[in-house]
Structures are given as structure tokens and as C-alpha cells.
Residue, then its C-alpha position, 0 to 999 in steps of 0.5 A: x409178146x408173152x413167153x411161150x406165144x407161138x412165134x418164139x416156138x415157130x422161130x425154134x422150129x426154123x432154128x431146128x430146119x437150118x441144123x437139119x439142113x447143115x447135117x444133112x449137107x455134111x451127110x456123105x460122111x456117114x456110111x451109104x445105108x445111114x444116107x439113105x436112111x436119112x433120106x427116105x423121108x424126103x424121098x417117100x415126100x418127092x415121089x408121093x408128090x410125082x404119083x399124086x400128080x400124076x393121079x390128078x392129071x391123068x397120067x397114070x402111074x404104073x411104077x412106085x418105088x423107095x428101093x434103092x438102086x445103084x445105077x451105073x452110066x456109061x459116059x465118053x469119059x468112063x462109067x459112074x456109079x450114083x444111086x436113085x432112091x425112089x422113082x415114079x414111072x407115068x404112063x403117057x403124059x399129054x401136053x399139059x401133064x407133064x410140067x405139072x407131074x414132072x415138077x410135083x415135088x416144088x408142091x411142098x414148098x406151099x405145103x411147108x408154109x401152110x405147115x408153118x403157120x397152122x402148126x400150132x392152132x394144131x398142135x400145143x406150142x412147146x419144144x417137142x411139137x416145135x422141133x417136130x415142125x422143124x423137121x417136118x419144114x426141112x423134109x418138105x423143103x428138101x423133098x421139094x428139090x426136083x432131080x435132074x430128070x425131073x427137070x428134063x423130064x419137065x422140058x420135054x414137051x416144049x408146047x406145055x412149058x409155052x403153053x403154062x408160060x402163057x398161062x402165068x404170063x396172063x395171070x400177070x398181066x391181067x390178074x387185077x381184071x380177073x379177080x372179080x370174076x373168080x370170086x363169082x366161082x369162089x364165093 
């Protein structure tokens, strides 16, 4: 391998995601606007993601947000105060939109490996476009984490998670036998 092949830049790139990732774990040390701030990448990547699904599935999205907002919840315990940066309302998800629309943001974790592998027939392999892909990999990765409600909000329709259970379920079981018949629509 010669100096300066792809791979060496790609293994930087990695190197620069797992620092970002171990700053981004100590980040509750900085003030709350510096976090937000620091955030915001990844939060504009989450809530894209939820509105362009929600586009896609037929969900129509009437509210788009990245204001911050503290939001304060009663428990039987007392109140806490936890910030929300960014939301994304859908106007009446159907059954089988709202897995889909609800889990939008796991949709970066391909886009980050296909980021990953075509960077550099994109970009020139050097330390400026390898850092850059570093931080481009840990802000799709950690805009992919869904939230608390993103998950409840997924589980909400019972007949939805059976029904793309079975859908997976069948791919597996019979994947080998359906291959041919998709490269008919492919090809």
C-alpha cells in the first residue's frame, strides 16, 4: 500500500469520529448554549431525517423545528427540567408510516457507510477532507440515535411493528428464493 492510499485517510477519519465522540460524551461540562450548539449538527441530521420520511410515507409534516426548548414534566416524584432541540410533528400517521417515520433517523447509519466508502473518489485524500469525513461520520452516526419518544412513538401502532416484523421475517426466510425475481425489476 503506498503512502497516502485512501485507507490510511479513511483510518484517520475513523480516528477523528471516536475523538469527536469522546468530546461529545464529556460535553455536560460546557455551558448549555456551547452543547446546544455543539449539537445542532446532529439534531438538524435527526429531524431532516423524521420530516423526509415523513414526506416519503405520506405523513405530512405540519411542524419543523431546531429552536430549543426547556420543557418541564411533572412526575409523582417532583418536576424535571430536560431540554428538546429540535422536533418534527406528522399529521396522521397510518399503519405502516409510523415505524418508518418514528425510526427515521437509524437512515444514517447506511448513509454514513456509504459516506465512508465514496468519500474519496469524491474528494482528494488528504488530511483536511479526511478530518472533514471524520466529523461528517460522528454527526450521522449520532443524529441516528432515536429519542425516547422516537421509540414510543414507533411502538405505538402494534399492527405496524407485526406487520414490518413479518416483512423482515419473510426476506429472511426467503430471501435466496426472491432475489431472482428482483433482479427482474432491477435490471
Amino acid at each position: 500500500m503506498t503512502p497516502g492510499a485512501p485507507d490510511e485517510y479513511r483510518h484517520a477519519a475513523l480516528l477523528v469520529a471516536l475523538a469527536a465522540a469522546l468530546g461529545y460524551a464529556s460535553i455536560h461540562r460546557l455551558g448549555m448554549w456551547l452543547q446546544i450548539a455543539m449539537r445542532l449538527p446532529a439534531t438538524i441530521l435527526h429531524e431532516s431525517s423524521h420530516f423526509l420520511v415523513g414526506l416519503l410515507t405520506g405523513t405530512r409534516p405540519t411542524g419543523f423545528s431546531l429552536i430549543p426548548r426547556c420543557e418541564e414534566t411533572r412526575t409523582l416524584f417532583g418536576s424535571r427540567r430536560r431540554w428538546v432541540l429540535g422536533s418534527v410533528t406528522l399529521r396522521s400517521p397510518g399503519l405502516l408510516s409510523t415505524l418508518p417515520s418514528a425510526l427515521a433517523p437509524l437512515f444514517l447509519l447506511p448513509v454514513a457507510l456509504l459516506l465512508y466508502h465514496r468519500w474519496f473518489r469524491w474528494f482528494p485524500a488528504d488530511l483536511l477532507h479526511s478530518g472533514t469525513l471524520g466529523f461528517t461520520l460522528f454527526f450521522c452516526c449520532a443524529g441516528a440515535v432515536p429519542s425516547r419518544q422516537d421509540i414510543a412513538a414507533a411502538v405505538s401502532r402494534p399492527m405496524g411493528v407485526v406487520a414490518y416484523g413479518a416483512l423482515v421475517g419473510g426476506a429472511i426466510l426467503f430471501g435466496d428464493r426472491l432475489l431472482p425475481l428482483l433482479r427482474l425489476f432491477v435490471s
